[in-house]
mmCIF file as Biopython writes it, N, C-alpha, C and O atoms, coordinates in Angstrom:
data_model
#
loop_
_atom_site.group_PDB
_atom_site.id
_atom_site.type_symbol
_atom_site.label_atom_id
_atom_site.label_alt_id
_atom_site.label_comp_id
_atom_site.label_asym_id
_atom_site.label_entity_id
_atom_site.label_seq_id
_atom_site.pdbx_PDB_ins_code
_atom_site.Cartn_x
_atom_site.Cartn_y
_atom_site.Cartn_z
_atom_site.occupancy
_atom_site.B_iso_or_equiv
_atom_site.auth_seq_id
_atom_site.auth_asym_id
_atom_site.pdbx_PDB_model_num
ATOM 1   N N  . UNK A ? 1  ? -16.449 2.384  3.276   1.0 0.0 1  A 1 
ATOM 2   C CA . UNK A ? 1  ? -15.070 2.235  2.848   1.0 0.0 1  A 1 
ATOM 3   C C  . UNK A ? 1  ? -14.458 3.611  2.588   1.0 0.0 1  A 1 
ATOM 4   O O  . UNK A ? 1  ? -15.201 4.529  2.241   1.0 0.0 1  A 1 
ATOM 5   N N  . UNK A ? 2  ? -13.276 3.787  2.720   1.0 0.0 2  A 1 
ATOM 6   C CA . UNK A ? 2  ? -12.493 5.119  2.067   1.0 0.0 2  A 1 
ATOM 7   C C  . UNK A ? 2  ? -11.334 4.847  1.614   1.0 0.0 2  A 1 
ATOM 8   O O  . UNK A ? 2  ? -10.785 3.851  2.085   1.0 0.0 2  A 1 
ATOM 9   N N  . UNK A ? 3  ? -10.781 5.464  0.806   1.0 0.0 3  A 1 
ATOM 10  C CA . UNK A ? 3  ? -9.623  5.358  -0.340  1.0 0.0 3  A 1 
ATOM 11  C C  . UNK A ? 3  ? -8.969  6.442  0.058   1.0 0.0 3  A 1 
ATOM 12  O O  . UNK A ? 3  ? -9.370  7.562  0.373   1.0 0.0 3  A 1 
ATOM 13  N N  . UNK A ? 4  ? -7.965  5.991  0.008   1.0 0.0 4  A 1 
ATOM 14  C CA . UNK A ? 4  ? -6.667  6.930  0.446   1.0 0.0 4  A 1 
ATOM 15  C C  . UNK A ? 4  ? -5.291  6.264  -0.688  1.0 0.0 4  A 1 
ATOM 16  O O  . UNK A ? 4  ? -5.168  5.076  -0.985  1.0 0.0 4  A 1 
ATOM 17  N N  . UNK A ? 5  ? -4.506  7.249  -1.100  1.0 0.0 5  A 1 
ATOM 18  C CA . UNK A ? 5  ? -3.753  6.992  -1.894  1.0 0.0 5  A 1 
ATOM 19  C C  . UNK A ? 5  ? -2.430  7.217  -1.512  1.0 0.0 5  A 1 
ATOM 20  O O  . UNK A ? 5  ? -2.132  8.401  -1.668  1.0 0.0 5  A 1 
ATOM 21  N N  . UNK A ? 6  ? -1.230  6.306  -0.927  1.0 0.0 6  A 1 
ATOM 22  C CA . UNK A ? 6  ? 0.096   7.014  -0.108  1.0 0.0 6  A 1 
ATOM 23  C C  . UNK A ? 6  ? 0.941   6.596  -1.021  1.0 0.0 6  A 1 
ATOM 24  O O  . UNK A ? 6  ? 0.595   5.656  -1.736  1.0 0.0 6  A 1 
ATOM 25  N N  . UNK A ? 7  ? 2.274   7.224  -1.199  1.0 0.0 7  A 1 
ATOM 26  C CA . UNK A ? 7  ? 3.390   7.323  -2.054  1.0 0.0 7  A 1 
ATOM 27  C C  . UNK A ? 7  ? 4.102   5.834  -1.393  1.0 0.0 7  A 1 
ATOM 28  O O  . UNK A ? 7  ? 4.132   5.391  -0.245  1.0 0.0 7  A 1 
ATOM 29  N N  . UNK A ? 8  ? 4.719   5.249  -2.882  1.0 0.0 8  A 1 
ATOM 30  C CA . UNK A ? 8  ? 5.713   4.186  -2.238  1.0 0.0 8  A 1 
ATOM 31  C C  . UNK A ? 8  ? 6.816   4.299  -3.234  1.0 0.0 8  A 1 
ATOM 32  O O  . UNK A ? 8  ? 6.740   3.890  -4.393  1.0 0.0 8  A 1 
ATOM 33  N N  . UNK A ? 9  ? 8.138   5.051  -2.543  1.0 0.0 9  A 1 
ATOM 34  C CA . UNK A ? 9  ? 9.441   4.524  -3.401  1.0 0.0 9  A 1 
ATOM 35  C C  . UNK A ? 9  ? 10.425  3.224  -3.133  1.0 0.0 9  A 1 
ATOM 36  O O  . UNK A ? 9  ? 10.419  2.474  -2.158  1.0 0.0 9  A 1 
ATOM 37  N N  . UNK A ? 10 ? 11.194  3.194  -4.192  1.0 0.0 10 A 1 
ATOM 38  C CA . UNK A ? 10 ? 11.908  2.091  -4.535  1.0 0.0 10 A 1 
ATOM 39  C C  . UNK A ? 10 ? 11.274  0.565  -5.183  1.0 0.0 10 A 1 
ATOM 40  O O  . UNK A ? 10 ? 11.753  -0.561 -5.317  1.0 0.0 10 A 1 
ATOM 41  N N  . UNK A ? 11 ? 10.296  1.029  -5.410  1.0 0.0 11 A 1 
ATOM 42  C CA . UNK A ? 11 ? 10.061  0.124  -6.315  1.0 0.0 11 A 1 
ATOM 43  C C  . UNK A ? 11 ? 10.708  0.208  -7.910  1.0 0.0 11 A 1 
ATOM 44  O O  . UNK A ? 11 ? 10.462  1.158  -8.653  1.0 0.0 11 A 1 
ATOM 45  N N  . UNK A ? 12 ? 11.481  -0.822 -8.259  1.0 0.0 12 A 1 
ATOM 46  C CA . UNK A ? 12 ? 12.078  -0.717 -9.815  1.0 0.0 12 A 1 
ATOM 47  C C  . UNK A ? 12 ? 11.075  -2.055 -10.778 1.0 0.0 12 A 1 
ATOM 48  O O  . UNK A ? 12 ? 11.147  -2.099 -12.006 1.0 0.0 12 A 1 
ATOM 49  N N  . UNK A ? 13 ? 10.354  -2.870 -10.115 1.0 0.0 13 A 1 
ATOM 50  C CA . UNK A ? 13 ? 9.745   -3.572 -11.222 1.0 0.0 13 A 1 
ATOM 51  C C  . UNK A ? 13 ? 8.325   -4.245 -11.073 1.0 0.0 13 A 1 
ATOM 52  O O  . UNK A ? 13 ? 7.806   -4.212 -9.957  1.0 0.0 13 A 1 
ATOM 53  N N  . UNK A ? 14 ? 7.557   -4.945 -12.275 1.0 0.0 14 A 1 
ATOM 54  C CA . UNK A ? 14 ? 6.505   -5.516 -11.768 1.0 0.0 14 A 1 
ATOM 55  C C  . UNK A ? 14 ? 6.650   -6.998 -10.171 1.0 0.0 14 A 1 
ATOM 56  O O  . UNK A ? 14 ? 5.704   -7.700 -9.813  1.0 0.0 14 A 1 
ATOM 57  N N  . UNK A ? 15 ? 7.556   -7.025 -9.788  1.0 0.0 15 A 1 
ATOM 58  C CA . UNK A ? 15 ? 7.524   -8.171 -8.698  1.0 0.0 15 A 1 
ATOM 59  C C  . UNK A ? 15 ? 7.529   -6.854 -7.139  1.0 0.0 15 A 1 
ATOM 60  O O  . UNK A ? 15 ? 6.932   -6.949 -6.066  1.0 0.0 15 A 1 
ATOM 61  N N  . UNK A ? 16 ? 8.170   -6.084 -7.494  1.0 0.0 16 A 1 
ATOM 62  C CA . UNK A ? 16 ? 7.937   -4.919 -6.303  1.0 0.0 16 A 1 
ATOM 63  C C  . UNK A ? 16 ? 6.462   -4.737 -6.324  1.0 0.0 16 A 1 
ATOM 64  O O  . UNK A ? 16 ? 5.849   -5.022 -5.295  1.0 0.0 16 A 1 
ATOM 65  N N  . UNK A ? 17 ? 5.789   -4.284 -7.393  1.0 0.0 17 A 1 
ATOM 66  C CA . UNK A ? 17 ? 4.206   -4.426 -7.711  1.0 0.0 17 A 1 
ATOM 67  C C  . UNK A ? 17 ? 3.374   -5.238 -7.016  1.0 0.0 17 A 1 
ATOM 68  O O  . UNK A ? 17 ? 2.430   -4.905 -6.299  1.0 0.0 17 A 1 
ATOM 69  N N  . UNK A ? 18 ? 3.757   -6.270 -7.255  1.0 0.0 18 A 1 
ATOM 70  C CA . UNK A ? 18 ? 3.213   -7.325 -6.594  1.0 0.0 18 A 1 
ATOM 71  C C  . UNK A ? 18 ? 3.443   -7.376 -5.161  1.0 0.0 18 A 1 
ATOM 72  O O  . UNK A ? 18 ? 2.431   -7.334 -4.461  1.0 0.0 18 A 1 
ATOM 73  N N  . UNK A ? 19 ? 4.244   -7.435 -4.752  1.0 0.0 19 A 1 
ATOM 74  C CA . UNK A ? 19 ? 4.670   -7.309 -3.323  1.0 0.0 19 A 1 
ATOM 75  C C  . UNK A ? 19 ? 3.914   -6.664 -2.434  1.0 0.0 19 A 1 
ATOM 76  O O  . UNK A ? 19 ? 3.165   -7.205 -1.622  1.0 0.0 19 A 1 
ATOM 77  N N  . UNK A ? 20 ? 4.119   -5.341 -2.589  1.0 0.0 20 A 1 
ATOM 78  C CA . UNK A ? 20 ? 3.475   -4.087 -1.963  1.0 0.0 20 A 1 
ATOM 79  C C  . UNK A ? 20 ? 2.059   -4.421 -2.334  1.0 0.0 20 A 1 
ATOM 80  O O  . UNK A ? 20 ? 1.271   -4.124 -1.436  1.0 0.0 20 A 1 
ATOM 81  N N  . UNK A ? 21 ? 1.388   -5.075 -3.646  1.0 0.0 21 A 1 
ATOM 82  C CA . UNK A ? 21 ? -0.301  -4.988 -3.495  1.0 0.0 21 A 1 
ATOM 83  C C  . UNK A ? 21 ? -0.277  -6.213 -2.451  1.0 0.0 21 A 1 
ATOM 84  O O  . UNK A ? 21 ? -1.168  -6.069 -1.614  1.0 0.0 21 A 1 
ATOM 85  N N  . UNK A ? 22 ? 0.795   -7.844 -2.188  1.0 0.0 22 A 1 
ATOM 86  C CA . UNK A ? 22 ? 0.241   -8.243 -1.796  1.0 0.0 22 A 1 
ATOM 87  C C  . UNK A ? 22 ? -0.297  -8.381 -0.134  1.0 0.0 22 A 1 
ATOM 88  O O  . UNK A ? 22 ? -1.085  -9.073 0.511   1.0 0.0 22 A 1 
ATOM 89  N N  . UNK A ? 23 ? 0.944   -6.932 0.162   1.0 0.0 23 A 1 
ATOM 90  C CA . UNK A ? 23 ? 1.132   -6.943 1.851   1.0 0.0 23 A 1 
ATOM 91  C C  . UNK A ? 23 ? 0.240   -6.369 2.237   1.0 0.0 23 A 1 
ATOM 92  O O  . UNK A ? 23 ? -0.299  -6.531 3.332   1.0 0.0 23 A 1 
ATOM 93  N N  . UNK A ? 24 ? -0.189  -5.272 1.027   1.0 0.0 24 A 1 
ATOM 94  C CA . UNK A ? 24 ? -1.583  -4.448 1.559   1.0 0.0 24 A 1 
ATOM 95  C C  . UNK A ? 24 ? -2.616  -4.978 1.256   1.0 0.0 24 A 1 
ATOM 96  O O  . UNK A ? 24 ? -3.496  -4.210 1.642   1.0 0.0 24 A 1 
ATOM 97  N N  . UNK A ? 25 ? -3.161  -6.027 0.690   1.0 0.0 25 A 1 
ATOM 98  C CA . UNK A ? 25 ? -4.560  -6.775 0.594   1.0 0.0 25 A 1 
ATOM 99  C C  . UNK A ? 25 ? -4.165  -8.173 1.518   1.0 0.0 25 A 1 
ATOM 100 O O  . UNK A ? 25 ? -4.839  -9.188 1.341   1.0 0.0 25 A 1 
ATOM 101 N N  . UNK A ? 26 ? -3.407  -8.173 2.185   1.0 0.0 26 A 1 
ATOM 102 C CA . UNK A ? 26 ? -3.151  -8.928 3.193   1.0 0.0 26 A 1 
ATOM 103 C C  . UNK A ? 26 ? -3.576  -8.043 4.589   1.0 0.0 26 A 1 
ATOM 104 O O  . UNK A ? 26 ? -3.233  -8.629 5.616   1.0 0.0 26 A 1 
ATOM 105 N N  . UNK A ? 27 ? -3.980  -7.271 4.722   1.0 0.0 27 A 1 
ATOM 106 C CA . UNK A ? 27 ? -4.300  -6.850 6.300   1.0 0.0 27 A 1 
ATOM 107 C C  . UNK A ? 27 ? -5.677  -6.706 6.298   1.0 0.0 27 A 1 
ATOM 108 O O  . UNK A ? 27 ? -6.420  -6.587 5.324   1.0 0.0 27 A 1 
ATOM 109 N N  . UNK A ? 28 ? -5.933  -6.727 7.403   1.0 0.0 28 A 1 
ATOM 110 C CA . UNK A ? 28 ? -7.376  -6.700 7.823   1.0 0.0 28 A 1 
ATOM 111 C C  . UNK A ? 28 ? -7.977  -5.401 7.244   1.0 0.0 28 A 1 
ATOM 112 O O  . UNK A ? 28 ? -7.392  -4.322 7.155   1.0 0.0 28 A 1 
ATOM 113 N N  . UNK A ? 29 ? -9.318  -5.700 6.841   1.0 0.0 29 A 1 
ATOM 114 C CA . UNK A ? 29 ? -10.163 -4.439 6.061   1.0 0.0 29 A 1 
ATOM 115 C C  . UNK A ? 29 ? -9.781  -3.407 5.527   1.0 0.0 29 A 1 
ATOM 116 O O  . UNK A ? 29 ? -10.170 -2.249 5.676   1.0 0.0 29 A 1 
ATOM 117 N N  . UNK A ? 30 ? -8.488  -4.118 4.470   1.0 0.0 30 A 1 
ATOM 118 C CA . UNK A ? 30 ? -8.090  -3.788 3.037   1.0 0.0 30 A 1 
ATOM 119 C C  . UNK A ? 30 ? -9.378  -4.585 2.278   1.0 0.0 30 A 1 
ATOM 120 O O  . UNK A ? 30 ? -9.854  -5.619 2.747   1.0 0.0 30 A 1 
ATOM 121 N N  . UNK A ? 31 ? -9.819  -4.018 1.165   1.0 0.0 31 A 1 
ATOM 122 C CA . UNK A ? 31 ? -10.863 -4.474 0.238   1.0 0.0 31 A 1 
ATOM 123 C C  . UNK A ? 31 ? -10.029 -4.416 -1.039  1.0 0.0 31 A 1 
ATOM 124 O O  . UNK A ? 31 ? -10.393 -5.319 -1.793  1.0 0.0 31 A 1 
ATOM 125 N N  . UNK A ? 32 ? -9.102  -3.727 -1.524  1.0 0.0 32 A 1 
ATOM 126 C CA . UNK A ? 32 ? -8.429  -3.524 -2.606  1.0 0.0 32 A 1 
ATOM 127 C C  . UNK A ? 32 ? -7.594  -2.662 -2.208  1.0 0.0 32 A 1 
ATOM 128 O O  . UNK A ? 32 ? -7.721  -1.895 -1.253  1.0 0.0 32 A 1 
ATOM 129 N N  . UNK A ? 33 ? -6.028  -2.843 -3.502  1.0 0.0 33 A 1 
ATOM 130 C CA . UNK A ? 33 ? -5.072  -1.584 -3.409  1.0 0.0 33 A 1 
ATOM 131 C C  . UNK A ? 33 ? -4.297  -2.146 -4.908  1.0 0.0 33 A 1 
ATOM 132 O O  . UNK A ? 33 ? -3.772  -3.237 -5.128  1.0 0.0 33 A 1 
ATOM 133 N N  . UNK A ? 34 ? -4.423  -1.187 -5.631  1.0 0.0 34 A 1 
ATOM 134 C CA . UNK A ? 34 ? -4.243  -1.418 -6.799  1.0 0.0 34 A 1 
ATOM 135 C C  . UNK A ? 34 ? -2.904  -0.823 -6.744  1.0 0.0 34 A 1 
ATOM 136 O O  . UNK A ? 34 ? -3.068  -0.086 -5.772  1.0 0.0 34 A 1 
ATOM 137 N N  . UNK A ? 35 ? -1.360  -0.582 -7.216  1.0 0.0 35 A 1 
ATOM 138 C CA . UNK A ? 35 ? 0.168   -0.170 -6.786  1.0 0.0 35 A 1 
ATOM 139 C C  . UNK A ? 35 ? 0.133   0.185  -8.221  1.0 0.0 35 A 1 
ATOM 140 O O  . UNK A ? 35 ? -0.130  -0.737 -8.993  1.0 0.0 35 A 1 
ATOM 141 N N  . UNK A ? 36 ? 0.349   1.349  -8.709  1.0 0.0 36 A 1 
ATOM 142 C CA . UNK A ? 36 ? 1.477   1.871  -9.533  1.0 0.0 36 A 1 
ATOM 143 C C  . UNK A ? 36 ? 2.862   2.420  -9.993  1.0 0.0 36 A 1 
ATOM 144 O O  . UNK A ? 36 ? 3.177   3.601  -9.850  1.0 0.0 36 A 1 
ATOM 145 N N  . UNK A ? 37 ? 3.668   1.467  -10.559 1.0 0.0 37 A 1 
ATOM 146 C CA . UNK A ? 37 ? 4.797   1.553  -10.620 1.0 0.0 37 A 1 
ATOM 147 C C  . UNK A ? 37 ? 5.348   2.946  -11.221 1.0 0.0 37 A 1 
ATOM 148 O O  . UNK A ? 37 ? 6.236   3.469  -10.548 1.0 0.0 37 A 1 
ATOM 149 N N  . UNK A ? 38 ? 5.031   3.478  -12.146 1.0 0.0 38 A 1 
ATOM 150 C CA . UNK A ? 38 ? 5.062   4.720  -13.201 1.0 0.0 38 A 1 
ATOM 151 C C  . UNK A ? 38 ? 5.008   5.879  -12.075 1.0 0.0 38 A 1 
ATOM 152 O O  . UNK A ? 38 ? 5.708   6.886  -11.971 1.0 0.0 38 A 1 
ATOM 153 N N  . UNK A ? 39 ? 3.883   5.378  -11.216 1.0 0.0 39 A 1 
ATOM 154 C CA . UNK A ? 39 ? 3.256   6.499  -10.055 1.0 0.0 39 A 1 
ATOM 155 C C  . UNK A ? 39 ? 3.725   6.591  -8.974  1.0 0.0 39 A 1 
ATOM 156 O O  . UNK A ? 39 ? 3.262   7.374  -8.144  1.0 0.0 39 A 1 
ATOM 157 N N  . UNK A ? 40 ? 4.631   5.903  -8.764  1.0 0.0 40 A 1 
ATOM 158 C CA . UNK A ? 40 ? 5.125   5.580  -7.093  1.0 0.0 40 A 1 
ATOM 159 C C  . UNK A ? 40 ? 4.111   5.622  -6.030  1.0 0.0 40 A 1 
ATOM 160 O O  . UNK A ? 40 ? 4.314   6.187  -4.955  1.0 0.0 40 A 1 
ATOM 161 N N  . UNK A ? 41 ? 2.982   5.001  -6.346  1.0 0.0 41 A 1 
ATOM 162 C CA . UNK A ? 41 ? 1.903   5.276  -5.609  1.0 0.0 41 A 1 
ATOM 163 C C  . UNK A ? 41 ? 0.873   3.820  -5.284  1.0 0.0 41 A 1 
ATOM 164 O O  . UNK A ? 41 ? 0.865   2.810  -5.988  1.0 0.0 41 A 1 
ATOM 165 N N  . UNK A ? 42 ? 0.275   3.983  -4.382  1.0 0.0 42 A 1 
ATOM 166 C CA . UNK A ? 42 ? -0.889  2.720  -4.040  1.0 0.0 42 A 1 
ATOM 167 C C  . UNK A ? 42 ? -2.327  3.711  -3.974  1.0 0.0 42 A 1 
ATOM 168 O O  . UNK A ? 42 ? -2.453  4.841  -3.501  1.0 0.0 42 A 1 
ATOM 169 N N  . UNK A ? 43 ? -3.094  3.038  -4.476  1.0 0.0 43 A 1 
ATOM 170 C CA . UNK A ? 43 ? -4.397  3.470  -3.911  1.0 0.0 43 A 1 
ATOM 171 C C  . UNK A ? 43 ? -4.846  1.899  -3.522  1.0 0.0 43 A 1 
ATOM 172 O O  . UNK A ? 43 ? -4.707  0.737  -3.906  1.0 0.0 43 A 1 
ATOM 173 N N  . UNK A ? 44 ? -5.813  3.123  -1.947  1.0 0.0 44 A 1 
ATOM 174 C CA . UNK A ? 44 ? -6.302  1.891  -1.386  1.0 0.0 44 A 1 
ATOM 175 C C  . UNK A ? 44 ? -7.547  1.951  -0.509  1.0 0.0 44 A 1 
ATOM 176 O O  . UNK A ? 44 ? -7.626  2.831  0.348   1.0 0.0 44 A 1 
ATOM 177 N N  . UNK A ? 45 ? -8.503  1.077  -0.677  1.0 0.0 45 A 1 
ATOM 178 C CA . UNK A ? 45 ? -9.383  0.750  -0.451  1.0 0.0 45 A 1 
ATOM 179 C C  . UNK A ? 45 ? -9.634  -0.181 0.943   1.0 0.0 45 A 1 
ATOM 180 O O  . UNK A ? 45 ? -9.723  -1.409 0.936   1.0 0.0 45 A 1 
ATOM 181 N N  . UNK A ? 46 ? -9.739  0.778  2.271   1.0 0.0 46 A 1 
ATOM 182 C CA . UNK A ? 46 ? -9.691  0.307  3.492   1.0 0.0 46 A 1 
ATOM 183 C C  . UNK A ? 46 ? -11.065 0.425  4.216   1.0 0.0 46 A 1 
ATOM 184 O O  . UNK A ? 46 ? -11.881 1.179  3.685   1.0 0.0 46 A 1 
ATOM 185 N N  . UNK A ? 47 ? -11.458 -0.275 5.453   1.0 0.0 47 A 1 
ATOM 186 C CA . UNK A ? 47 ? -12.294 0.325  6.651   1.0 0.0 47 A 1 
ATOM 187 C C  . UNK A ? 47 ? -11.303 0.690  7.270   1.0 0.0 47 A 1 
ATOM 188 O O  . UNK A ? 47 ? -10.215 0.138  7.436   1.0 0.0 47 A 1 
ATOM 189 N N  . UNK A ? 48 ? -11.785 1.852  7.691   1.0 0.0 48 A 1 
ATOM 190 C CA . UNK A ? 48 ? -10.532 2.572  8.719   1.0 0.0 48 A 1 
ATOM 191 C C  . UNK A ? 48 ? -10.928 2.341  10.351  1.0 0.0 48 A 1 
ATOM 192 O O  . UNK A ? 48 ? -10.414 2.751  11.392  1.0 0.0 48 A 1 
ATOM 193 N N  . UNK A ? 49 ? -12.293 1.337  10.005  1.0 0.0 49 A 1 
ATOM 194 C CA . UNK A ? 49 ? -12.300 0.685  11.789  1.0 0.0 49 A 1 
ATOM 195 C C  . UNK A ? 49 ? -11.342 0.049  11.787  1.0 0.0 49 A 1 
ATOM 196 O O  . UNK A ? 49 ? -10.508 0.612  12.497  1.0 0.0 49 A 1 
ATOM 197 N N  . UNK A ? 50 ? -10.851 -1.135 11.240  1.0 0.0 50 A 1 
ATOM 198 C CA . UNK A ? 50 ? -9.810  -1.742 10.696  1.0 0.0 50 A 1 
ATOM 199 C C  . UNK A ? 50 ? -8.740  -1.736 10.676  1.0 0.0 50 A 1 
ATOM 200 O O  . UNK A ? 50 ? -8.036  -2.584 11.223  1.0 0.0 50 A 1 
ATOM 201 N N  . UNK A ? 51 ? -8.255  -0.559 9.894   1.0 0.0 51 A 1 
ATOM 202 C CA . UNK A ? 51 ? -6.713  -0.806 9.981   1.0 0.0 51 A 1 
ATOM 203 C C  . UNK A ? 51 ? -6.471  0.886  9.596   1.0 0.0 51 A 1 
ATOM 204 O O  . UNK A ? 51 ? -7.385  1.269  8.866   1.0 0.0 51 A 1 
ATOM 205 N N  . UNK A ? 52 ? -5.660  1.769  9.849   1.0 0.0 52 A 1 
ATOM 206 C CA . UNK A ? 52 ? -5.418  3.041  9.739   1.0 0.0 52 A 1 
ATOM 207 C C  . UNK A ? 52 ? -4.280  3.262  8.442   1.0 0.0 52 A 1 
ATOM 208 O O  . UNK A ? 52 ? -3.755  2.291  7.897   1.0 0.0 52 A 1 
ATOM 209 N N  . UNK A ? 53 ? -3.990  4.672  8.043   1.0 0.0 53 A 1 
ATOM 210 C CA . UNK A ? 53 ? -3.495  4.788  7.308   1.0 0.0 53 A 1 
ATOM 211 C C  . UNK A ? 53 ? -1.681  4.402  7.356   1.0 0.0 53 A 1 
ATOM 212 O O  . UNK A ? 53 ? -0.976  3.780  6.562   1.0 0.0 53 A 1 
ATOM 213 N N  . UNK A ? 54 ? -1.386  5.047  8.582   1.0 0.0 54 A 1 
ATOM 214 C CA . UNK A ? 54 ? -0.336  4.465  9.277   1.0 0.0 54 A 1 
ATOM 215 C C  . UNK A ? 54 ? 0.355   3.247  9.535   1.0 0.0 54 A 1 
ATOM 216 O O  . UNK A ? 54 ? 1.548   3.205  9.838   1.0 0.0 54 A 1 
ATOM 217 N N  . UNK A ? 55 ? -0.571  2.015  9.388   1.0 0.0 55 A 1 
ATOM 218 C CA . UNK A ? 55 ? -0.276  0.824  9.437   1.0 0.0 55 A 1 
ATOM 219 C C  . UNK A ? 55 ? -0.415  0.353  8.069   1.0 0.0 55 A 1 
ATOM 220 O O  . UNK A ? 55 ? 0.104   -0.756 7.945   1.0 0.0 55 A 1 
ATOM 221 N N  . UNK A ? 56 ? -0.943  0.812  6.972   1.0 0.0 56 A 1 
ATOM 222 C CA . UNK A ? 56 ? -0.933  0.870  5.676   1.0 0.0 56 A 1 
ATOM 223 C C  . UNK A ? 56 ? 0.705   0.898  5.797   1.0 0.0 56 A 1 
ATOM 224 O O  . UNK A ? 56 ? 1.503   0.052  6.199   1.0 0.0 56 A 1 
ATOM 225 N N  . UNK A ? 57 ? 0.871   2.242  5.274   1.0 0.0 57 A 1 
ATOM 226 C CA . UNK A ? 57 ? 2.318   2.735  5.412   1.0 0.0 57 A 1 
ATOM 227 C C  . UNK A ? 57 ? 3.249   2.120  5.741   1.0 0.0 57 A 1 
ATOM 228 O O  . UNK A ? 57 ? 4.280   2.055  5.072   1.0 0.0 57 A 1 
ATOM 229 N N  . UNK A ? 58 ? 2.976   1.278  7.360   1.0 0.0 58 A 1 
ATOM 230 C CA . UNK A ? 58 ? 4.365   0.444  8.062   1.0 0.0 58 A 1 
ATOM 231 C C  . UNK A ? 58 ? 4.195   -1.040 7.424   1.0 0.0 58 A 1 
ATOM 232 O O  . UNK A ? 58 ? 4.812   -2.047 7.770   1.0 0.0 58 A 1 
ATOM 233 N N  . UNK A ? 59 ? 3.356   -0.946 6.561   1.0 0.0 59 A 1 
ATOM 234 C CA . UNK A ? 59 ? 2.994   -2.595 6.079   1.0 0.0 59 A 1 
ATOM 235 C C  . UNK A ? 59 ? 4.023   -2.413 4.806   1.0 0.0 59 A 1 
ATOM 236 O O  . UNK A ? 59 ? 4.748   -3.360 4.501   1.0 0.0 59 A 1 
ATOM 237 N N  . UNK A ? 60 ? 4.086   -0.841 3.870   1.0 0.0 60 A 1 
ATOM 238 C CA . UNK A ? 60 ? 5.012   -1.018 3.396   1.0 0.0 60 A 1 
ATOM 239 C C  . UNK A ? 60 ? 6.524   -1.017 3.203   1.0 0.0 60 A 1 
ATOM 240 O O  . UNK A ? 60 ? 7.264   -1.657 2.456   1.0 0.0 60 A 1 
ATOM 241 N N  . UNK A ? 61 ? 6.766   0.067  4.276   1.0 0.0 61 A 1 
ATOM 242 C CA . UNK A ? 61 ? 7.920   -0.056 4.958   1.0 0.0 61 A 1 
ATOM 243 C C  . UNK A ? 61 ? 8.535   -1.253 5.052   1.0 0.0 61 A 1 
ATOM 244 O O  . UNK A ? 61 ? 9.561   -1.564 4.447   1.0 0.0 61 A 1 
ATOM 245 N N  . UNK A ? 62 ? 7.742   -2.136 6.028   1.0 0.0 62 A 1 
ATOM 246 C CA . UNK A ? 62 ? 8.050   -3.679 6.602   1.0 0.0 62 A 1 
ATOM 247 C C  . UNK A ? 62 ? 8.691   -4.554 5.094   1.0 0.0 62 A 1 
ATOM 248 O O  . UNK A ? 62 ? 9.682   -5.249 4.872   1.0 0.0 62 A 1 
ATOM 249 N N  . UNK A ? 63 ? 7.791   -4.181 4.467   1.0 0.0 63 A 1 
ATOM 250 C CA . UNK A ? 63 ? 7.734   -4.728 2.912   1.0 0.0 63 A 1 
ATOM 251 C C  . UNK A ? 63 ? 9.281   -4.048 2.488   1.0 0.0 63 A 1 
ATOM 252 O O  . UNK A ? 63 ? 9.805   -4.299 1.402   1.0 0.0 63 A 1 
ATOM 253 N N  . UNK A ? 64 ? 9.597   -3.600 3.006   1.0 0.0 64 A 1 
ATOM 254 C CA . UNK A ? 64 ? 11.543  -2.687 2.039   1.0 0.0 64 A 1 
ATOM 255 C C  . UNK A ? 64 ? 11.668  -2.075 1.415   1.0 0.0 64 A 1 
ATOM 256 O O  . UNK A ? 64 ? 12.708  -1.887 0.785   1.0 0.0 64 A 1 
ATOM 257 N N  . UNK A ? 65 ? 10.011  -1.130 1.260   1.0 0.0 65 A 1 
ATOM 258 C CA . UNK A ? 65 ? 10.058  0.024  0.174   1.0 0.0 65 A 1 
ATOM 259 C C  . UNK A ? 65 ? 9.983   1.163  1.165   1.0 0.0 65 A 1 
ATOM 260 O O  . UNK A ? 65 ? 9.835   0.843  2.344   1.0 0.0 65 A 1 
ATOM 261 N N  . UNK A ? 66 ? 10.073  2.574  0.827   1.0 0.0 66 A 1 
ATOM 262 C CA . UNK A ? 66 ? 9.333   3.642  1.663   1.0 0.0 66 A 1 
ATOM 263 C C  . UNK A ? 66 ? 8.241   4.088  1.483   1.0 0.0 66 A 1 
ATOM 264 O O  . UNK A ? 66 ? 7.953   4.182  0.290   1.0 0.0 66 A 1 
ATOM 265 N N  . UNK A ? 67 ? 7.318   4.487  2.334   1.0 0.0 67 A 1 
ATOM 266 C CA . UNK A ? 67 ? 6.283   5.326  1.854   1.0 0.0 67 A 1 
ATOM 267 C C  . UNK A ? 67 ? 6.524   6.700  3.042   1.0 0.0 67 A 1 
ATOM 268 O O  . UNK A ? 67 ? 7.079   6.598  4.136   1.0 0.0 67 A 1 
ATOM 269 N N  . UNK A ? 68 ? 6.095   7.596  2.610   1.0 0.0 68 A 1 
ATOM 270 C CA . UNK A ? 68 ? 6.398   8.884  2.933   1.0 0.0 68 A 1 
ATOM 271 C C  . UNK A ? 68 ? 4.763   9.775  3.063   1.0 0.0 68 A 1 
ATOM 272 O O  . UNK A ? 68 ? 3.925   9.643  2.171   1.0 0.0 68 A 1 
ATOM 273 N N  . UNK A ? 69 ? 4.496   10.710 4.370   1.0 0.0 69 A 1 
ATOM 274 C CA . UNK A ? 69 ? 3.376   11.465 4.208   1.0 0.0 69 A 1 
ATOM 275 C C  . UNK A ? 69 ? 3.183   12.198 2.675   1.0 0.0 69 A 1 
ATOM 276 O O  . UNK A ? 69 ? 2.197   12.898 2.444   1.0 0.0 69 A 1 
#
């Protein structure tokens, strides 16, 4: 597994929270991604046979927040 941690703005509350953890433990070989609101941030717990960091990212995008390199 490897953990990688990418920035997500526009989140203003715990239901954005939710959202964004649930789009990213919704894709394939996500194991966890815990979202901090305070942090503008996700950490996350992927196989990167699986799914790349990039599609992380466009999962949150898709989701109506940004994430940014």
């Amino acid at each position: 597994m490897t953990e990688v941690t990418i920035k997500v703005s526009g989140m203003s509350c715990g239901g954005c929270v939710r959202n964004v953890t649930g789009v990213l433990k919704a894709l394939p070989g996500v194991t966890d991604a815990e979202v901090s609101l305070d942090e503008g941030q996700a950490r996350v717990s992927f196989d990167p046979g699986a799914v790349s960091v990039d599609q992380l990212r466009q999962a949150v995008i898709d989701a109506g927040f940004d994430s940014e390199e």
